[in-house]
C-alpha positions, -999 to +999 in steps of 0.1 A: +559-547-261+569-573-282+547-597-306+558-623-329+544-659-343+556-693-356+549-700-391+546-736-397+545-753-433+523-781-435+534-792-464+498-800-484+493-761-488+485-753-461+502-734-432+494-729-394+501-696-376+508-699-343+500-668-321+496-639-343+467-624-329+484-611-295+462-636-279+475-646-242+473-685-249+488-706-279+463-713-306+467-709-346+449-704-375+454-729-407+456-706-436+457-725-472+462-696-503+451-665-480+422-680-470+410-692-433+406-736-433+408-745-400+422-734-361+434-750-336+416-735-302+440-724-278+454-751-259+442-752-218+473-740-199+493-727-227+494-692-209+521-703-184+540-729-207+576-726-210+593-725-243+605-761-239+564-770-239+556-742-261+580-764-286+565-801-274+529-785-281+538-770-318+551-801-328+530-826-315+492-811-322+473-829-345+464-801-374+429-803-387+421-812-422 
């Protein structure tokens, strides 16, 4: 079995990691120095999404503050 994630710089600090947890659905944590600051909860649908939407829904979410 195979598990990776997307690390995305934010570019304020902060970072969102995409997928890490083994979770079946695409979601991430915002991390800012170690720490836990926000989370995008897994998006509906994201189970069956190809990696074409996987891409579209990485770079379009709107990250929390």
């Amino acid at each position: 079995m195979f598990r990776f994630g997307v690390r995305i710089a934010l570019g304020d600090g902060r970072e969102a990691l995409w997928d890490v947890d083994g979770a079946a659905g695409l979601e991430a944590q915002i991390m800012q120095n170690g720490m836990l600051v926000g989370f995008v909860p897994e998006l509906p649908g994201s189970e069956s999404f190809s990696p074409e939407q996987i891409v579209e829904a990485i770079a379009t979410v709107t990250y929390p503050r």
